[in-house]
Each structure stands twice: as structure tokens, then as C-alpha cells.
N, CA and C of each residue as an Amber inpcrd file, in Angstrom:
protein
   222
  80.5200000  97.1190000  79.8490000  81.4560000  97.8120000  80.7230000
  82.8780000  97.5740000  80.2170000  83.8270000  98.7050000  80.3190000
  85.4100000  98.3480000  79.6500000  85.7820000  98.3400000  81.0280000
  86.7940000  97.5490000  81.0110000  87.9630000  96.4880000  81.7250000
  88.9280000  97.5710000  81.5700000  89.4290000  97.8480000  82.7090000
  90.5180000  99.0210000  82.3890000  91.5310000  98.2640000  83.3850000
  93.4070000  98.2600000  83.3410000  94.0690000  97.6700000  83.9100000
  94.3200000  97.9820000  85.3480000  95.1580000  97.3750000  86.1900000
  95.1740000  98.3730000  87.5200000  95.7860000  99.4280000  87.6540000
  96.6370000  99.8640000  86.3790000  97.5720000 101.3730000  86.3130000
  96.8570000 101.9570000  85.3550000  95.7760000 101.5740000  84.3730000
  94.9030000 102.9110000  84.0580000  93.5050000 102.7380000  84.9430000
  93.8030000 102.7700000  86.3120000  91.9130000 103.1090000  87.6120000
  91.4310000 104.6610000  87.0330000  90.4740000 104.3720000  86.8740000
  89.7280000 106.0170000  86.3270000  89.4140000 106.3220000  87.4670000
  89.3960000 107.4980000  87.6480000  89.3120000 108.6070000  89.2280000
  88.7450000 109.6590000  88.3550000  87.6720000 109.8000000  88.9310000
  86.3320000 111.3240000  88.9470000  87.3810000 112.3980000  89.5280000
  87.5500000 113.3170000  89.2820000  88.4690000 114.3100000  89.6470000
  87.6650000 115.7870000  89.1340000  87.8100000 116.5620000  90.2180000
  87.8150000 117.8530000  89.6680000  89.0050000 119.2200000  89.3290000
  88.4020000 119.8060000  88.6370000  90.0490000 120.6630000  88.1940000
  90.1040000 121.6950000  88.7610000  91.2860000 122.8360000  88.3230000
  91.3440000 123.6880000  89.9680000  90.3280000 124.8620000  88.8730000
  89.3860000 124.7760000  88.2930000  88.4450000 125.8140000  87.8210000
  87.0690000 125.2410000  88.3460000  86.9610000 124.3080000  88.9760000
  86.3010000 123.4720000  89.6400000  84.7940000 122.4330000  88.9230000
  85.9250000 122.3860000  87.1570000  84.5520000 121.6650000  86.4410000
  85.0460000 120.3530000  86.5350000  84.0410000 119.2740000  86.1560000
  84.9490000 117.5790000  86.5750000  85.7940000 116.8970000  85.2290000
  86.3450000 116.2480000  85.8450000  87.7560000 115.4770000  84.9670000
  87.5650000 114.1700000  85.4630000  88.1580000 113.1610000  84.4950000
  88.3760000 111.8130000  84.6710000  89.5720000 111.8210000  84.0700000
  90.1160000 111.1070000  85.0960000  91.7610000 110.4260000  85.2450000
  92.1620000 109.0810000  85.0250000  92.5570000 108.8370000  83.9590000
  93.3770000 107.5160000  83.4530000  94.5370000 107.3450000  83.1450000
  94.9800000 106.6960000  84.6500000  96.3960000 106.2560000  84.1650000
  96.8710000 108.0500000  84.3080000  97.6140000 108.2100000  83.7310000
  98.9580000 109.8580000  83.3950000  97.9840000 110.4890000  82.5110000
  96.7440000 110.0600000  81.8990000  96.1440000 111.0610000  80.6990000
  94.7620000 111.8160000  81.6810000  94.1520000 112.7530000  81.2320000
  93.4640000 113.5900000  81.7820000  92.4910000 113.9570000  80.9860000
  90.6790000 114.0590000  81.0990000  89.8400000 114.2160000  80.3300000
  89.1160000 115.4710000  80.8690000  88.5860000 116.0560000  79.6710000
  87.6230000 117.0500000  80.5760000  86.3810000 116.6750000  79.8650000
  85.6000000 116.9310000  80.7610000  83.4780000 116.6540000  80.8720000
  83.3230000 117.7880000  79.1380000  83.1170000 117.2090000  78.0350000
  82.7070000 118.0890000  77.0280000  81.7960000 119.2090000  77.1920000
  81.5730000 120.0750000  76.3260000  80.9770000 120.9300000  76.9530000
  79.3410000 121.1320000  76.4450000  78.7500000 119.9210000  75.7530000
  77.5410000 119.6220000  74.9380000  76.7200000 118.5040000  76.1700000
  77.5550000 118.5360000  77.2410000  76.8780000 117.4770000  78.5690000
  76.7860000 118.6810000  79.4600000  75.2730000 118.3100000  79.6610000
  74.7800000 119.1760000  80.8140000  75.1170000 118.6700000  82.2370000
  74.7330000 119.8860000  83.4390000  75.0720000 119.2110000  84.8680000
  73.8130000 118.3920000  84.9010000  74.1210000 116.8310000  85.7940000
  72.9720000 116.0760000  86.2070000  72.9140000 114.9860000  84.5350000
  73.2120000 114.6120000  83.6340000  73.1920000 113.7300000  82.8700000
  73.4630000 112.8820000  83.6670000  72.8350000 111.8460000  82.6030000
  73.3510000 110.4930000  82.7280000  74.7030000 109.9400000  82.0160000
  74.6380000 110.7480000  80.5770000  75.7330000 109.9630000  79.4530000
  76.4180000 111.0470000  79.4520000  77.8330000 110.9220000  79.6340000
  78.9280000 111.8660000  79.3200000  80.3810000 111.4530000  78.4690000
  80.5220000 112.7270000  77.8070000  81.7050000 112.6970000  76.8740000
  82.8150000 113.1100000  77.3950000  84.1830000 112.6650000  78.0640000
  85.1850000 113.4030000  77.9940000  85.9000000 113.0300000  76.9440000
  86.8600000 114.4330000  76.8720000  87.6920000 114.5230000  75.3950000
  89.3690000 115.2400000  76.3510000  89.8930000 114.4550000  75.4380000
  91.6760000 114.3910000  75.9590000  91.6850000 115.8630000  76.3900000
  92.5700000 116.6870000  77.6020000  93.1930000 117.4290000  77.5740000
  93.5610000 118.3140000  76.3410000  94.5680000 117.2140000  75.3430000
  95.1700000 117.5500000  74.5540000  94.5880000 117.4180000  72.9810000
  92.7310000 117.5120000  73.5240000  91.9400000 117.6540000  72.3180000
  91.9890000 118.6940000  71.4300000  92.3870000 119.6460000  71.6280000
  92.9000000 120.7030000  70.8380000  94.3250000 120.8160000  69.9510000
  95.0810000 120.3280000  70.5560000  96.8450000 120.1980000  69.4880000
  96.3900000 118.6600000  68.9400000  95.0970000 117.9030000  68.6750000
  95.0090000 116.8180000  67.5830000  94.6180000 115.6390000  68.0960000
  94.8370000 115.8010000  69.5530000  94.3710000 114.2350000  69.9900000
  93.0970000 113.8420000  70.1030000  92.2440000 112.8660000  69.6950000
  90.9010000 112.6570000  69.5670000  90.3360000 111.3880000  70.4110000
  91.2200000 111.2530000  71.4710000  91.2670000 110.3840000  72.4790000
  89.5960000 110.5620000  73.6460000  88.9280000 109.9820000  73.6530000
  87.8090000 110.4140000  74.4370000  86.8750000 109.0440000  75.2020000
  86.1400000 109.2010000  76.1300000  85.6010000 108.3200000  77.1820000
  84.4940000 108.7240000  77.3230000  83.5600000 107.6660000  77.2180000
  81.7580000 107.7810000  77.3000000  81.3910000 107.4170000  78.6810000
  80.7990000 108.0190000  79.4010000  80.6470000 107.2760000  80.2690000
  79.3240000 107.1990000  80.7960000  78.2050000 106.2520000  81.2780000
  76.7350000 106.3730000  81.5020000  76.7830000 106.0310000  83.0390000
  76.3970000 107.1590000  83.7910000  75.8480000 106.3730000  85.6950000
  77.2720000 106.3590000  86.0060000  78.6170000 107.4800000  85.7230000
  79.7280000 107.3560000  86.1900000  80.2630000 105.8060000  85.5740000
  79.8100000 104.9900000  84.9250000  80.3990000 103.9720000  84.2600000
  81.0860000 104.0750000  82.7530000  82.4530000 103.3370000  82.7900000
  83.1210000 103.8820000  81.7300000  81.8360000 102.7520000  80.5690000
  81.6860000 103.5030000  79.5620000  81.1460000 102.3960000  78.2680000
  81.6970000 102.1960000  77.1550000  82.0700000 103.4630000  76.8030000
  83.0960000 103.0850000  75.4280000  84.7230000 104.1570000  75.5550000
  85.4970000 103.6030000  75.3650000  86.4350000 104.5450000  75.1690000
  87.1590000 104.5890000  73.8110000  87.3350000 105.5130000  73.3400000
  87.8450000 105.9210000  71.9180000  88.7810000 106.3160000  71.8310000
  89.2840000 105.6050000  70.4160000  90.6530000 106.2710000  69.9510000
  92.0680000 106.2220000  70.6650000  92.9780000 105.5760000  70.3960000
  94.4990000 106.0100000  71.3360000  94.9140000 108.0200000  71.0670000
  96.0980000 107.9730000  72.4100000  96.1500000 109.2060000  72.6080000
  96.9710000 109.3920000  71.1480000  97.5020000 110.5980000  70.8870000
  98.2930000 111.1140000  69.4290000  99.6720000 111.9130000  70.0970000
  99.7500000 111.4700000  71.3710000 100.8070000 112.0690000  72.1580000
 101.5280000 111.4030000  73.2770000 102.5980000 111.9130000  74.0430000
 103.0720000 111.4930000  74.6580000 102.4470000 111.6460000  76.6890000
């Protein structure tokens, strides 16, 4: 399990297109799109996975497991 501080709490969030997001800290992930509904193991990938950032969060049973990479932005 990763140890995350008390100003990055990850929050399950959904977006206003109504697919789910995880929230860390000011950065914002979206559910990849190679994870089906009802998994167990999920990939989010930065917001800002497209202009280069390769920032992303594994997560198994809603538990964070690995998180990757720092962001490439502000």
C-alpha cells in the first residue's frame, strides 16, 4: 500500500461526463480506457497525459498500489 501525505488524500471522484477520476492533492486522473466497468485493477493516467505527462496510479479494490512517475507540469 503507498503512504500518501495528508495534502495529497486521494478522493474517488467523478467528472461532469460522469466517468470516474481520482484526486490527488491539485492533480487529477482519469480511469484509462483499457479498464473495464467492475475490475478489480485500475490505471489512471494524468489529465495532462496527452501534452507529455506520464504521471499515473494503479490502483487494486480502490487501493492505491503503485504510483508512477512525477507530474512534467505545473
Amino acid at each position: 500500500m503507498i503512504v500518501l501525505s495528508s495534502a495529497d488524500e486521494a478522493v474517488f471522484i467523478i467528472s461532469r461526463s460522469g466517468k470516474p477520476m481520482l484526486l490527488v492533492g491539485n492533480n487529477r486522473y482519469y480511469r484509462h480506457s483499457s479498464y473495464k466497468e467492475g475490475s478489480l485493477k485500475c490505471l489512471y493516467v494524468c489529465v495532462k497525459w496527452s501534452s507529455g505527462c506520464r504521471s499515473s496510479i494503479t490502483t487494486f479494490n480502490d487501493e492505491i498500489v503503485k504510483y508512477g512517475k512525477e507530474h512534467k507540469h505545473i
